[in-house]
TIDO-46644 format. One record per residue (C-alpha): z, y, x. Coordinates in Angstrom, 2 decimals, padded with zeros to 5 digits, always signed. Example, Ala and Ser with C-alpha at 12.3 -4.5 7.8 and 13.67 -1.06 7.14 Angstrom:
residues 2
(node (+007.80,-004.50,+012.30))
(node (+007.14,-001.06,+013.67))
end
This chain:
residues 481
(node (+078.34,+110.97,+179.87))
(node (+082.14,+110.89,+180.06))
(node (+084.00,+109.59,+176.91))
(node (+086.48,+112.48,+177.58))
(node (+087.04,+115.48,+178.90))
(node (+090.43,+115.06,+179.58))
(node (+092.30,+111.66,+180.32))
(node (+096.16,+111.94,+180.80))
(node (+096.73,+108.59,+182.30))
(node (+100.63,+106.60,+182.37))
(node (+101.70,+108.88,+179.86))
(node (+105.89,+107.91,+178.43))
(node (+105.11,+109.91,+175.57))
(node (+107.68,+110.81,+172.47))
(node (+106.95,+112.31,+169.43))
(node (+109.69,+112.86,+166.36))
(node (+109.37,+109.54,+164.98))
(node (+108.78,+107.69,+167.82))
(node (+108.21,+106.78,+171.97))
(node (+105.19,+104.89,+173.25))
(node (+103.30,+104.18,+176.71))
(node (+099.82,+105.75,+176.27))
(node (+096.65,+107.08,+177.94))
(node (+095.82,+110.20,+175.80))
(node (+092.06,+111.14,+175.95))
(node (+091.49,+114.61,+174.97))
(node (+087.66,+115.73,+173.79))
(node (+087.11,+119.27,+172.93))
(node (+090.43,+120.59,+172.94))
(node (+091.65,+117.68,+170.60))
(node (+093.46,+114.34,+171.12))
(node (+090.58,+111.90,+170.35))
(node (+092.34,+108.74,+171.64))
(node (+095.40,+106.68,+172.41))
(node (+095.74,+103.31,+174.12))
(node (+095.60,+101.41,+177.17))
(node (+092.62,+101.51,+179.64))
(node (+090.95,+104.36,+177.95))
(node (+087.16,+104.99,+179.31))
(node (+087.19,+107.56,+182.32))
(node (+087.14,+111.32,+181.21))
(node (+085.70,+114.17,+183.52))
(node (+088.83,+115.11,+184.19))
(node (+092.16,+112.65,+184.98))
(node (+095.73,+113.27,+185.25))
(node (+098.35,+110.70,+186.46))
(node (+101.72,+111.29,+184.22))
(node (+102.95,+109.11,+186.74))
(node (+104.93,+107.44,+183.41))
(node (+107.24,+110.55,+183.41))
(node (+107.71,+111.76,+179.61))
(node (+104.35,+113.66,+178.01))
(node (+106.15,+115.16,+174.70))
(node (+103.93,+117.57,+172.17))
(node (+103.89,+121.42,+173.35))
(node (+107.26,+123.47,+172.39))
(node (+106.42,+125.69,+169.59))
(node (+108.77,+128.64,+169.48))
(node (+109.63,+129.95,+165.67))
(node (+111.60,+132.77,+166.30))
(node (+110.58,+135.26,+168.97))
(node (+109.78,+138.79,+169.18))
(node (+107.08,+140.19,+171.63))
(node (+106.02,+143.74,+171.49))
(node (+107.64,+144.74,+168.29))
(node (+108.02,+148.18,+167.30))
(node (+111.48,+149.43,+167.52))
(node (+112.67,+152.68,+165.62))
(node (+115.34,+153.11,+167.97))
(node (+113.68,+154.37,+170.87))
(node (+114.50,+151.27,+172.53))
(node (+111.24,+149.23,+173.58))
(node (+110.58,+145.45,+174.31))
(node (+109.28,+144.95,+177.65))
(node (+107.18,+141.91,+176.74))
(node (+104.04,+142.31,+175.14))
(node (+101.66,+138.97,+174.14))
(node (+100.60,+138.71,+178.18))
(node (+103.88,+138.59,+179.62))
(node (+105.57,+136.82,+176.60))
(node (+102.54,+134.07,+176.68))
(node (+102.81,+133.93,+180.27))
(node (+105.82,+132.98,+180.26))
(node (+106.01,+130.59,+177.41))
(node (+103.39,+128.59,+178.74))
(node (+105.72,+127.87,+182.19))
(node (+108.78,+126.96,+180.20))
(node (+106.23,+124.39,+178.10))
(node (+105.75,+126.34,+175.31))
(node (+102.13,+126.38,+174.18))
(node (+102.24,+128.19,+170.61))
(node (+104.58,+131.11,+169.35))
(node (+105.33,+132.47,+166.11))
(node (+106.57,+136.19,+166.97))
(node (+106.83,+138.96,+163.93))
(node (+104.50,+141.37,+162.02))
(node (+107.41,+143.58,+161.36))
(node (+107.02,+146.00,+158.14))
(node (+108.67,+149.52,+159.00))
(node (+109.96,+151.19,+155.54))
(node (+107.48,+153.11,+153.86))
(node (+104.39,+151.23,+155.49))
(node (+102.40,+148.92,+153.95))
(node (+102.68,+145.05,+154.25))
(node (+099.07,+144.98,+155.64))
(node (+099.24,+147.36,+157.89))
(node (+102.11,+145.96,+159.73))
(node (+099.79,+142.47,+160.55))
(node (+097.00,+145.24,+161.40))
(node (+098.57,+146.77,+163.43))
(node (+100.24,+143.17,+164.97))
(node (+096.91,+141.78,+165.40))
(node (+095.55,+145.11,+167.42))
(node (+099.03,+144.18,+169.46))
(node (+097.42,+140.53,+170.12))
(node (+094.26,+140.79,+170.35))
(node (+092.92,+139.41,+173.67))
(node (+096.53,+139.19,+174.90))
(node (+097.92,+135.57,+174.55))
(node (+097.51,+132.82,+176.37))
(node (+099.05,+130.52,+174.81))
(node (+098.09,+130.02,+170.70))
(node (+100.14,+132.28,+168.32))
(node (+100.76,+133.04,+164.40))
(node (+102.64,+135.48,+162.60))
(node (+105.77,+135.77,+160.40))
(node (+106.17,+138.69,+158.18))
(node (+109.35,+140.57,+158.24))
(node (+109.63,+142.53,+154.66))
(node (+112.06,+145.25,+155.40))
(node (+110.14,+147.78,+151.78))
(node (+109.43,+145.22,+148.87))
(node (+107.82,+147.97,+146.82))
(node (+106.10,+146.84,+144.03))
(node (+102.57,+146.78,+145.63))
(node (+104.11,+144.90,+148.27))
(node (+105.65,+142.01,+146.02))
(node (+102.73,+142.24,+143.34))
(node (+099.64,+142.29,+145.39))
(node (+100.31,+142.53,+149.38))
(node (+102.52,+139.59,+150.12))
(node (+101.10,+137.22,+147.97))
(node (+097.69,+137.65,+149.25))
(node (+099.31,+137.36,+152.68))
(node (+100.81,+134.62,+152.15))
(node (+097.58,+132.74,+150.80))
(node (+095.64,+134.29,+154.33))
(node (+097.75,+132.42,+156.37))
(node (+101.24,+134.17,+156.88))
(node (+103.40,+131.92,+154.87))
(node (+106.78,+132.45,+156.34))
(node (+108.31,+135.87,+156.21))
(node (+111.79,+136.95,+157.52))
(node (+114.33,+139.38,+155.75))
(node (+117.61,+140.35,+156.71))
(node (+120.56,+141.37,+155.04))
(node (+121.95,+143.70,+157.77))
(node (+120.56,+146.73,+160.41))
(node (+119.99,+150.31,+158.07))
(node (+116.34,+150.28,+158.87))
(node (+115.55,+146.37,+157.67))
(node (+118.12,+145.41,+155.29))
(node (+117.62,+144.65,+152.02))
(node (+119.95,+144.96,+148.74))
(node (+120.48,+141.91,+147.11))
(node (+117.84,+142.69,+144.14))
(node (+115.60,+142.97,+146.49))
(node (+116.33,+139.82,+148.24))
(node (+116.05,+137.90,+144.45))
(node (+112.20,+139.64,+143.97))
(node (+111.17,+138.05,+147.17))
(node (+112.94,+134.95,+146.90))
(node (+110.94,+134.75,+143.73))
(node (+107.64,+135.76,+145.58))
(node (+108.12,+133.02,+147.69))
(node (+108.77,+130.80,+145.54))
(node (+105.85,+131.22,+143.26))
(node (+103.25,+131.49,+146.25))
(node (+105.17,+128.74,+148.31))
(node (+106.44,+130.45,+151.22))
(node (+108.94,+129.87,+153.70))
(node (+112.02,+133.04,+153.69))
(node (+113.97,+133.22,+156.98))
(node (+117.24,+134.95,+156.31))
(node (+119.53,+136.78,+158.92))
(node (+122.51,+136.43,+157.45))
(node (+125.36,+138.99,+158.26))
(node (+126.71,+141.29,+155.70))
(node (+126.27,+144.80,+156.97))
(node (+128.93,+146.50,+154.40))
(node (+131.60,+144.40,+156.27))
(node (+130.20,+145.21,+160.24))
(node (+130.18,+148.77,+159.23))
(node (+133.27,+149.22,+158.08))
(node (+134.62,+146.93,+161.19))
(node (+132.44,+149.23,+163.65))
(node (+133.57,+152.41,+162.44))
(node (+137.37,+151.35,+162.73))
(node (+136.81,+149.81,+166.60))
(node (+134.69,+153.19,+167.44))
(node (+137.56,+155.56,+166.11))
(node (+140.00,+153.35,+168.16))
(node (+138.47,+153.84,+171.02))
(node (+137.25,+150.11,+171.21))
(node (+133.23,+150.73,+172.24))
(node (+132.54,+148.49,+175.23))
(node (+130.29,+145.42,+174.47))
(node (+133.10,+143.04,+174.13))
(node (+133.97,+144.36,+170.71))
(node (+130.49,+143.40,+169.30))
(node (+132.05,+140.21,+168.41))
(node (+135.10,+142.33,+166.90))
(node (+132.76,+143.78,+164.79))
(node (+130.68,+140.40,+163.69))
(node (+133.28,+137.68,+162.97))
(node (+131.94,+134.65,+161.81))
(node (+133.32,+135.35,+158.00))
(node (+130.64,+137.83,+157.90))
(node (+127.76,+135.63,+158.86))
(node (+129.55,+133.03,+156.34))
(node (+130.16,+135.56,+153.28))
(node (+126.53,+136.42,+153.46))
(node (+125.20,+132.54,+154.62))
(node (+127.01,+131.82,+151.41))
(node (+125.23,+134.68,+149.26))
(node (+122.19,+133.87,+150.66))
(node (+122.35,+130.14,+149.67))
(node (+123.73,+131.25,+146.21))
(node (+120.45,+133.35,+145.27))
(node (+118.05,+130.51,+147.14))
(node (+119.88,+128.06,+144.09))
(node (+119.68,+130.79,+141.90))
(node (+115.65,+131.14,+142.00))
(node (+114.96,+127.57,+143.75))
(node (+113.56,+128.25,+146.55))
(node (+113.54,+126.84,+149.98))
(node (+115.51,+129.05,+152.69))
(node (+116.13,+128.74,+156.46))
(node (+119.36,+130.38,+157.54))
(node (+118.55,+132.03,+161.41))
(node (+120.11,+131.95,+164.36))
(node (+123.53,+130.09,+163.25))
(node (+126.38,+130.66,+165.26))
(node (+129.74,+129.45,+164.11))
(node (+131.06,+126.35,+162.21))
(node (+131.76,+128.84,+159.42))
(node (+128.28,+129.12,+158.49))
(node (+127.49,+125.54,+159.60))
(node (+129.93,+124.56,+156.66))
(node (+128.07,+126.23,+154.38))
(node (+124.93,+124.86,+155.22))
(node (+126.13,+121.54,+155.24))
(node (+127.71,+121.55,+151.96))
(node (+124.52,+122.82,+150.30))
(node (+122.51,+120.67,+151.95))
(node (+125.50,+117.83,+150.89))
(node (+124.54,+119.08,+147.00))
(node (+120.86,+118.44,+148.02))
(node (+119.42,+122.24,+148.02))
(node (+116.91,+122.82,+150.26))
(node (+118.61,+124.83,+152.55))
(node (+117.28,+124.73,+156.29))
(node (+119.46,+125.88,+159.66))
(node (+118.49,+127.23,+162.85))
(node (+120.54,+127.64,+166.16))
(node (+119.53,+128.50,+169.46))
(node (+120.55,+128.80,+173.02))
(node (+122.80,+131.75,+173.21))
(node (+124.77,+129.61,+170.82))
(node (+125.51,+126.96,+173.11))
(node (+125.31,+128.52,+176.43))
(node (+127.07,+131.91,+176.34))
(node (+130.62,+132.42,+175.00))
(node (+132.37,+135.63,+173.98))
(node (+133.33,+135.86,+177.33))
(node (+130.03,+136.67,+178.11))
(node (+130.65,+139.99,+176.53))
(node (+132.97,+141.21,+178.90))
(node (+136.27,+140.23,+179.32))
(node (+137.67,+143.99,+179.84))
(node (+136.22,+147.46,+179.32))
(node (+135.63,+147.72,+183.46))
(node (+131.86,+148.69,+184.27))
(node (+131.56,+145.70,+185.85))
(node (+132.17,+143.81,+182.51))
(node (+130.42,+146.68,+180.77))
(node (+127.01,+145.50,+182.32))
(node (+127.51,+142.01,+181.68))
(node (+128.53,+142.20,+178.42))
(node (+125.29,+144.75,+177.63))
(node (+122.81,+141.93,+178.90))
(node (+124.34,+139.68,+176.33))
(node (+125.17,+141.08,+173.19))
(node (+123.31,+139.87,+170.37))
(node (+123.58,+139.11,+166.84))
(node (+125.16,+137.46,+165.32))
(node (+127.54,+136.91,+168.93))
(node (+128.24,+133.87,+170.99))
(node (+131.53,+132.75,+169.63))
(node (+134.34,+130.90,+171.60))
(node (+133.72,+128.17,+173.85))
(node (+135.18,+125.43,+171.09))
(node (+132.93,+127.00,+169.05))
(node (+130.17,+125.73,+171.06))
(node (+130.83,+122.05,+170.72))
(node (+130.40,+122.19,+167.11))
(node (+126.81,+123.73,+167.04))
(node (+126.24,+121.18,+169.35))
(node (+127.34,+118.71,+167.29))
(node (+125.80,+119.98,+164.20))
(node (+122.67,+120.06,+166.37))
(node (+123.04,+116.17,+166.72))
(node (+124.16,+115.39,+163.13))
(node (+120.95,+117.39,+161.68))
(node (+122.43,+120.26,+160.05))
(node (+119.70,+122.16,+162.24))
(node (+116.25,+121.29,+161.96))
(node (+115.12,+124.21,+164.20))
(node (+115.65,+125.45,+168.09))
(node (+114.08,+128.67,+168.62))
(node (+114.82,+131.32,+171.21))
(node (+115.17,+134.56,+169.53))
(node (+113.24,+136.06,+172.59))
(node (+114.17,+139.39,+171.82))
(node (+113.20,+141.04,+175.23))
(node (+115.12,+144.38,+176.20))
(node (+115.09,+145.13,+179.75))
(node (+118.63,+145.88,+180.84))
(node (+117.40,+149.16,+182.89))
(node (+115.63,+152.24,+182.43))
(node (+115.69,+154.61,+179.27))
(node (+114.16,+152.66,+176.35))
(node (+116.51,+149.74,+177.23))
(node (+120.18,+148.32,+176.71))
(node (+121.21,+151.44,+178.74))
(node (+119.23,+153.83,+176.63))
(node (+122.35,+155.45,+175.56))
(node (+124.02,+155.18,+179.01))
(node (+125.67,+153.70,+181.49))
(node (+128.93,+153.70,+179.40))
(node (+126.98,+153.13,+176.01))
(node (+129.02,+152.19,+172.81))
(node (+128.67,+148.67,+171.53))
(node (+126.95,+149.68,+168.58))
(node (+124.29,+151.95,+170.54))
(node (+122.64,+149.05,+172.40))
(node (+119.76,+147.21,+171.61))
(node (+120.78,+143.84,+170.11))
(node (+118.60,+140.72,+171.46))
(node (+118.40,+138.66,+174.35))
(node (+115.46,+136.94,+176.25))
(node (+115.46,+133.38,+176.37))
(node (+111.37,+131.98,+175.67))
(node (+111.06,+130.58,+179.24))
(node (+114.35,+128.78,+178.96))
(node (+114.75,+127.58,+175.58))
(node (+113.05,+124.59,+176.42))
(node (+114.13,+123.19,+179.82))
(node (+117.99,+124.13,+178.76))
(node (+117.90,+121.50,+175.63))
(node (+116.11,+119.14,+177.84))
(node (+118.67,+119.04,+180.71))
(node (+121.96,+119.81,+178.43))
(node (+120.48,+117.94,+174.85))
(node (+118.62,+114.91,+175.81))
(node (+119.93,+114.00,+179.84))
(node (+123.33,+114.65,+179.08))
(node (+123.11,+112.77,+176.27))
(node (+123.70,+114.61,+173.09))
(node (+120.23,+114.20,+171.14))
(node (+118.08,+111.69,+172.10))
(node (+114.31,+112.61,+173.01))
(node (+112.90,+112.58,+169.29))
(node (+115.35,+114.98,+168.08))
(node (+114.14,+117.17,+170.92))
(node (+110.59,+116.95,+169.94))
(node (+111.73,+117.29,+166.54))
(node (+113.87,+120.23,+166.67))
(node (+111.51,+122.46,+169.38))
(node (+108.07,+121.81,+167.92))
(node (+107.58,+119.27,+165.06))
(node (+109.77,+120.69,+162.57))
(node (+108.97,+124.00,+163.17))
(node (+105.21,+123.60,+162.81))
(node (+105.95,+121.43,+159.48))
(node (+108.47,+124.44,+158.25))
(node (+105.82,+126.96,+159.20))
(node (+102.36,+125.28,+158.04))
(node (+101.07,+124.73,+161.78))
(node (+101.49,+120.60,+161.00))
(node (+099.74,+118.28,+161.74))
(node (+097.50,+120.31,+164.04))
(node (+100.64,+121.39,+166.22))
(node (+103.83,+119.31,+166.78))
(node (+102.33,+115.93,+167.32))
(node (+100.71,+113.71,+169.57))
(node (+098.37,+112.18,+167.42))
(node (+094.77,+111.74,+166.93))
(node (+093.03,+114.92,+165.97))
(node (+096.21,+116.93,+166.85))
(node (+095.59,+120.09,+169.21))
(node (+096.01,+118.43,+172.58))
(node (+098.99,+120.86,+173.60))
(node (+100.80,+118.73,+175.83))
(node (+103.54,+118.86,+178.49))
(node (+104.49,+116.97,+181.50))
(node (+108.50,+116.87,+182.33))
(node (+110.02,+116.73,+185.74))
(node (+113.01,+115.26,+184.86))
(node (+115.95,+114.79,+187.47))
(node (+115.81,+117.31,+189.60))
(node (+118.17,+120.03,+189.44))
(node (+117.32,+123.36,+189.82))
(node (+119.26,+126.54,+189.14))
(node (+117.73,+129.94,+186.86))
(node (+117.27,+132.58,+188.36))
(node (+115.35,+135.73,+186.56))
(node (+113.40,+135.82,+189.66))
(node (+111.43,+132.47,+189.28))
(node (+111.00,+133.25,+185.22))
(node (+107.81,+134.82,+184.33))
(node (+108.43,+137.28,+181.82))
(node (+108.65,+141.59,+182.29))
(node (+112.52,+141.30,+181.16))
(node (+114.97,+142.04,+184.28))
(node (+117.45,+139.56,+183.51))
(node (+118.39,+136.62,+181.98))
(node (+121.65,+135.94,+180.45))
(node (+121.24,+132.10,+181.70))
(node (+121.27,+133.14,+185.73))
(node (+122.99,+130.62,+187.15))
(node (+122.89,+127.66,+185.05))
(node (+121.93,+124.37,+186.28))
(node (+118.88,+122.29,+184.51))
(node (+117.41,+119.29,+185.84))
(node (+114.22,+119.12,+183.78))
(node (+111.56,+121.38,+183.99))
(node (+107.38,+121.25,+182.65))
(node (+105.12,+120.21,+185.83))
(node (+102.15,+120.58,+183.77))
(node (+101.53,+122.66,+180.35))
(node (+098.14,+122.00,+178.33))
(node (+097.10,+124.24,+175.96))
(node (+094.14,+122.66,+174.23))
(node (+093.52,+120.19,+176.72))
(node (+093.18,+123.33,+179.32))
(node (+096.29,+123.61,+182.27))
(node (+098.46,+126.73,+181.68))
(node (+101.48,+125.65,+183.77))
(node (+100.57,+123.63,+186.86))
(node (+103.13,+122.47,+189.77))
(node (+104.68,+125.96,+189.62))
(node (+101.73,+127.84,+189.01))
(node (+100.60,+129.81,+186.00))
(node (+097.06,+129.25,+185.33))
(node (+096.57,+131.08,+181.87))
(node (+093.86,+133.34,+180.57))
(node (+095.00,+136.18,+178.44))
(node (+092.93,+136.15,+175.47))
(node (+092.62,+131.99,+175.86))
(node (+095.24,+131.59,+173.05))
(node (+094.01,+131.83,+169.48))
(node (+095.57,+132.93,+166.72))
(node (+096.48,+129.92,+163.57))
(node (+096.70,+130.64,+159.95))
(node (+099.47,+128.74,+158.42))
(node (+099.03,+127.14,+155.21))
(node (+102.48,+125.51,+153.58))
(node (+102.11,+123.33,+150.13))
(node (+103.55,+124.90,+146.97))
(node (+106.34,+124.88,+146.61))
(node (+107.27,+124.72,+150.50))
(node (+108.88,+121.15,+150.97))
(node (+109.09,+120.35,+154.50))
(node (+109.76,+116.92,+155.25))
(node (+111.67,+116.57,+158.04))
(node (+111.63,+113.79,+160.71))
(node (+114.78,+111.53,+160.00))
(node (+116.22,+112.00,+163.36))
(node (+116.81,+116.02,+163.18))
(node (+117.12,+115.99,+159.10))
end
């Protein structure tokens, strides 16, 4: 009988702490072994020595959400999967999303229905609370939490999500007493309004003026309120999607003052540019501009060095994509309203799970900004220690899921929406260069991704409970801390 199932042979593996030469043998969908000259296994792979890194886990996504808008996200858990799995992303954490005046539970029902025999690539769930009644913070969400959906997302902007800042201090407190992790989008709706109103009764609607209405001081007024009440009721928070050095500097100097205050960036951040939102109000522009808006914006292109180099310095200890996947077409998508539709009347969110990946790869690590632990760190180790998916996920290790993936690194290819795999008809990264992509993706020990091909099974991902320690401490890997 065969030792293993699975050997992957001249592995140049990294994980966050460190990089090693291995043979990884791989029993029952597990790593069971590292070392030289491992016994055969019924199965062999030759990494050929090119880098083997831990599978990308992707905290921050939304696939088949429901939208109150009448807008509609054209990925569900096949196509979002799918397409994970060929950009080397082998779990995702999308969101159970509570609409106001359902219950807590009914939103994961209703997720898991969404799931269920979908994925191919392993998933859990973040809660959004958008209606903390008192059955929700009383008996729902801590029982949630202790099920295995310990991270839960609230915003403090968008009519139908937001929450007042009472309400923000009762779930801060929930989390805190049940050990949960709170993601916070961090904008203050108040000042957008009164900015949108003004730019709509000046005539100022096409998508360029989404950043007009979203400067960074109000992602850093509310950054700053949020990190106030996280001191306040001492609790752990991670600040979302971070866009400009005015809420990196408040994130640094509470993390400075030692609060346990966590940031996340991601690619629209250091890819895209205001100028990506249309440089005039021609229809040209227009359409460009509607492919790209989302919030908060891409700032200016100086901009982008600094979230770079906050990336570097650890200020972030998260890279997610924010997959929030609105087709550009047809009537339930960023042209729902129209050809000529107002800023504020289209869908915010852009896709970006295939690419999240391979972009920080080429960009990050071969151009020499992070080295290749901070990668793994900041695209799958972190996030499954943040999230309660560690040591399971995020590691190669023995007894680790054997998610795995095999770079190509070196050779430079260009994206194009027409070689990505998901159902979105665009992608605001068309055209950029990368020159590392996955050749192979392992979910479990089982190929998802192979020399171009997608060899998935829907319904072969699983879904994972999270369980976090109370009170939530992540402990971060030095290099992305």
């Amino acid at each position: 009988m065969d030792a293993f199932d699975l050997v992957v042979r001249n592995a140049h593996c990294a994980t966050a702490a460190d990089v090693f030469d291995a043979d990884i043998g791989i029993k029952d969908g597990r790593i069971a072994a590292l070392g030289k000259g491992l016994a055969p296994g019924r199965e062999e792979i030759d990494a050929a020595g090119r880098w083997v890194l831990p599978g990308g886990i992707d905290g921050h996504c939304h696939l088949d959400q429901p939208m109150n808008d009448g807008s509609k996200m054209a990925d569900d858990f096949i196509t979002g999967t799918r397409s994970a799995a060929c950009g080397g992303t082998t779990t995702v954490i999308p969101f159970a999303c509570q609409i106001k005046g359902q219950s807590l539970r009914a939103a994961v029902d209703d997720y898991h229905r969404r799931a269920h025999g979908k994925a191919s690539v392993d998933y859990a769930f973040h809660l959004i609370v958008s209606d903390p009644t008192p059955e929700v913070l009383e008996n729902e969400l801590p029982a949630l939490i202790r099920e295995g959906y310990s991270s839960f997302k609230i915003y403090m902007t968008y009519d139908d999500l937001k929450l007042a800042d009472r309400q923000i201090i009762d779930v801060l407190a929930v989390a805190r007493d049940e050990g949960a992790m709170v993601m916070i989008h961090a904008e203050n709706t108040d000042c957008i309004a009164w900015l949108t109103e003004r730019l709509i009764r000046a005539g100022k609607t096409a998508p360029r003026y989404h950043a007009a209405s979203r400067p960074m001081l109000v992602e850093r007024e509310a950054t700053h309120r949020a990190i106030a009440y996280a001191e306040m009721v001492d609790v752990p928070i991670l600040i979302v999607h971070v866009s400009g050095h005015e809420a990196i500097e408040q994130i640094q100097w509470a993390q400075n003052h030692g609060l346990r205050i966590y940031g996340e960036t991601c690619p629209q951040y250091l890819f895209l540019t205001a100028d990506d939102l249309g440089i005039d109000d021609s229809p040209s522009s227009h359409e460009h501009g509607a492919k790209c808006i989302c919030s908060p914006p891409p700032r200016d292109k100086a901009n982008q060095q600094v979230v770079w180099d906050a990336l570097a310095a650890g200020v972030f200890q998260i890279f997610s994509s924010d997959h929030a996947p609105f087709r550009y077409a047809g009537p339930d998508g960023k042209l729902g309203a129209g050809a000529d539709a107002r800023f504020d009347q289209i869908p915010n969110g852009i896709p970006g799970l295939e690419t999240r990946m391979p972009l920080l790869f080429s960009h990050g690590v071969l151009d020499g900004r992070i080295d290749i632990c901070q990668f793994v760190a900041l695209t799958s180790t972190n996030v499954a220690k943040t999230y309660g998916l560690y040591p399971r996920k995020g590691s190669i290790a023995i007894g680790a899921d054997a998610d795995l993936v095999i770079w190509d690194a070196g050779t430079t290819r260009t994206i194009c929406n027409t070689d990505l795999h998901h159902a979105v008809d665009y992608t605001p990264y068309e055209g950029i260069e990368v020159k590392a992509w996955p050749a192979l993706t392992l979910l479990r020990g089982t190929p998802v991704w192979r020399d171009g091909r997608f060899l998935g099974t829907a319904g072969e991902g699983r879904f994972q409970a999270c369980a976090l320690p109370a009170p939530a401490r992540p402990k971060f890997s030095r290099e992305a801390a």
